[in-house]
C-alpha positions in Angstrom: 0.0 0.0 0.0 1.8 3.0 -1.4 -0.2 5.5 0.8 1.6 4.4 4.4 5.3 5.5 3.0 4.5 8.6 1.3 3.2 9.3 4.4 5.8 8.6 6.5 8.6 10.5 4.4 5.9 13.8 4.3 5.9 13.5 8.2 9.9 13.1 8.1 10.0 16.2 5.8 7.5 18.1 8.0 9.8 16.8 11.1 12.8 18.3 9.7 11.3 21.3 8.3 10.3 22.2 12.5 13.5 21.4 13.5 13.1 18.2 14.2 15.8 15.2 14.2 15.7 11.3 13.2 18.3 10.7 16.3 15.5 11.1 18.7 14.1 8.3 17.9 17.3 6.0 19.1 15.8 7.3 22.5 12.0 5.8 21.7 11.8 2.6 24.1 8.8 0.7 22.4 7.5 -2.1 24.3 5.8 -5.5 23.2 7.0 -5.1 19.4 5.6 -8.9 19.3 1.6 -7.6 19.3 2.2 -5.0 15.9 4.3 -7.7 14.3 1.8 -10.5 14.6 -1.6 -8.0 13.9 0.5 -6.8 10.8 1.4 -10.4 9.2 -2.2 -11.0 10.0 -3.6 -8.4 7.4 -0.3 -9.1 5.3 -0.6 -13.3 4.7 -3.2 -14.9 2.2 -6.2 -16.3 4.0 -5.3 -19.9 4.3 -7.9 -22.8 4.2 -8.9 -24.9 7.1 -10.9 -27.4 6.8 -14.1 -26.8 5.4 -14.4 -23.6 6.7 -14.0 -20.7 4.0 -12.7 -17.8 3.3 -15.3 -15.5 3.4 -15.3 -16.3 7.2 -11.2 -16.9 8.2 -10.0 -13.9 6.5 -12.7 -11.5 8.6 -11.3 -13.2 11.8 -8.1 -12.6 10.9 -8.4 -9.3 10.1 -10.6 -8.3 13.0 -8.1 -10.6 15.4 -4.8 -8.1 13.8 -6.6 -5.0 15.1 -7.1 -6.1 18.6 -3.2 -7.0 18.3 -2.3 -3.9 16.8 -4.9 -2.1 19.7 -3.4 -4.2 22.6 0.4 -2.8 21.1 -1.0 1.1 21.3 -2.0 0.4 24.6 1.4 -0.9 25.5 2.8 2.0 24.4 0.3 5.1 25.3 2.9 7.4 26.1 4.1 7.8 22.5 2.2 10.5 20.6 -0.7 10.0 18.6 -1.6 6.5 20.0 -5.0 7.8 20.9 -6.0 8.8 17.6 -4.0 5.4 16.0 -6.2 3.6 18.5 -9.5 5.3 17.7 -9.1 4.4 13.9 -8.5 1.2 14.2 -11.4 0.3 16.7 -13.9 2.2 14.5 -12.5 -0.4 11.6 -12.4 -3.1 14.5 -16.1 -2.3 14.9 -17.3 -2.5 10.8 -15.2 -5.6 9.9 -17.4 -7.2 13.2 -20.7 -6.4 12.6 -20.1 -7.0 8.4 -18.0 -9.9 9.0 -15.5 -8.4 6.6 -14.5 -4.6 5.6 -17.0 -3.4 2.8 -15.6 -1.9 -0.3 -18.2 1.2 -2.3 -18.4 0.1 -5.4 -18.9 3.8 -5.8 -15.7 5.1 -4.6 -14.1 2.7 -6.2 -14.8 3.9 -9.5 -14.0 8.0 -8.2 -10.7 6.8 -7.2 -10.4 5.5 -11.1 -10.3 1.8 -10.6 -13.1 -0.6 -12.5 -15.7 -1.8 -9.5 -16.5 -4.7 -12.3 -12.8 -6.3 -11.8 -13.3 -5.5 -7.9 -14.9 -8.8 -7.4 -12.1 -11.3 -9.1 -9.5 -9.1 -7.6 -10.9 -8.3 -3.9 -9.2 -10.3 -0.6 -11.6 -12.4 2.1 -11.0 -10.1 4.1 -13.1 -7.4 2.2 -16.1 -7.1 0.2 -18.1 -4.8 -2.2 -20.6 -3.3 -0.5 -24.1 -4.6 0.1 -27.8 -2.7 1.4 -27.6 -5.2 4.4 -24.3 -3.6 5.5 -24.1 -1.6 8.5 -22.0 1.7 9.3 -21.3 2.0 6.1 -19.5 5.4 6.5 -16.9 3.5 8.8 -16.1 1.2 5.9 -14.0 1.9 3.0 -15.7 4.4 1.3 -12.9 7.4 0.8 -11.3 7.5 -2.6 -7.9 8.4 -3.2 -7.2 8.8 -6.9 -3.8 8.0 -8.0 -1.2 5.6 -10.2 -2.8 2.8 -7.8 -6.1 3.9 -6.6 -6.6 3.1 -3.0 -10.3 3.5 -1.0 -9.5 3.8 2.3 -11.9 4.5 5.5 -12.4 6.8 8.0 -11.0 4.7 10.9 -7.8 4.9 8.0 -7.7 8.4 8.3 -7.3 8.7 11.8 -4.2 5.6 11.9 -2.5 7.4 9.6 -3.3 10.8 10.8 -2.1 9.7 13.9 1.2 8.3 12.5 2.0 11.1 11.0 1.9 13.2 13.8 3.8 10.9 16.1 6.4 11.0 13.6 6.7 15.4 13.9 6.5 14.9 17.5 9.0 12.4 18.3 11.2 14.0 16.1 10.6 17.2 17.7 11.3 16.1 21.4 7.7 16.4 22.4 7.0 12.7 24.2 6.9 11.7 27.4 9.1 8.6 28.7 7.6 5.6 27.9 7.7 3.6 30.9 9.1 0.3 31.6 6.1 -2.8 31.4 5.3 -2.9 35.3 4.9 0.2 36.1 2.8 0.7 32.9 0.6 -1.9 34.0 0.6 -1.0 37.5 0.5 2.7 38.1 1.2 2.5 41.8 4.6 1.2 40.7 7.2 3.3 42.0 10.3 1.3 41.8 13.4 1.3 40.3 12.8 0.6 36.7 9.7 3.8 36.7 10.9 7.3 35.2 12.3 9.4 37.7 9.3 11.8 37.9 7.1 8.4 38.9 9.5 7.0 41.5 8.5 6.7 45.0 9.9 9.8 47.3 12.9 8.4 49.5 11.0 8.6 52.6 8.8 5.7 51.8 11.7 3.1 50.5 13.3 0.7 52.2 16.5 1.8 54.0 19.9 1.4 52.7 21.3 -1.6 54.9 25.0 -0.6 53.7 24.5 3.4 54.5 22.7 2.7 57.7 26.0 0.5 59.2 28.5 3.3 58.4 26.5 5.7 60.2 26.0 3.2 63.4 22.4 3.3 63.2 21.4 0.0 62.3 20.7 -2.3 65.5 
């Protein structure tokens, strides 16, 4: 998907063009890179065949299952910028491909965007389909054209995940994020130890006292 790159070196540009720098992102500590890898392969791999059961119904699952993986990943990592709006767009396409048990395609947009709806069908994945009366929320599916050397159709729930990548890109680059905090203290927010940033750790007064320090000063009994 062409879209995603050109993106990505726009935001770079933009980055740059504030004052931005690439280096800051060999400070970006991203946690569980294991839940965007597998929800990515999972919208990336053919739909494969199991059993009896077709592809009109494994290739919704999958792609339903990757945005919970790719949800569960922003969550991981809420400190970075633009996670929010990442995560909004991909429940509202969590919530279409459910309901429709796949992500409809307009056959209307299609054609604005200058591809042929009639070759849509031979050419369309399991894990979308042309759009139907019976669908529901249809604005949330893919009914945005993007005209173009590849025509794309994307959906609103697109718009805000790349929307949101975009401006995660300027703002990393910019300096603007807050430490991203090591997995227990993420998942524990009363966490105060050792391995929190410094502006979450627990004031000195409530630790546990330094054994070592306490015998030089002849305190400890």
């Amino acid at each position: 998907m062409w879209l995603v790159p050109v993106l990505i070196v726009a935001a770079v540009g933009v980055g740059l063009a504030l004052g931005g720098s690439l280096r800051r992102f060999e400070h970006l500590r991203i946690h569980r890179w294991g839940l965007v890898l597998t929800g990515l392969a999972l919208q990336l791999v053919p739909v494969p065949s199991v059993g009896g059961v077709p592809a009109s119904v494994i290739g919704p699952v999958m792609l339903a299952t990757s945005y919970v993986f790719l949800v569960a990943f922003l969550v991981a990592n809420r400190w970075i910028p633009g996670t929010t709006w990442m995560a909004i767009g991909l429940l509202a396409n969590l919530l279409v491909v459910t309901i429709n048990g796949g992500m409809p395609v307009r056959a209307e947009s299609v054609a604005r965007a200058g591809a042929d709806p009639t070759t849509l069908e031979r050419t369309i994945d399991a894990k979308h389909h042309l759009m139907q009366d019976d669908d529901l929320l249809w604005p949330l599916a893919d009914v945005i054209p993007i005209p173009g050397p590849l025509p794309l159709v994307i959906s609103i729930g697109d718009v805000f995940l790349y929307g949101g990548i975009s401006y995660s890109i300027v703002q990393i680059m910019r300096g603007r994020r807050r430490e991203n905090p090591r997995p227990l203290a993420m998942w524990f927010p009363e966490y105060r130890g050792k391995h929190a940033p410094a502006h979450w750790r627990m004031p000195v007064r409530y630790r546990a006292p330094d054994r070592a320090a306490t015998r030089r000063s002849g305190t400890e009994r």
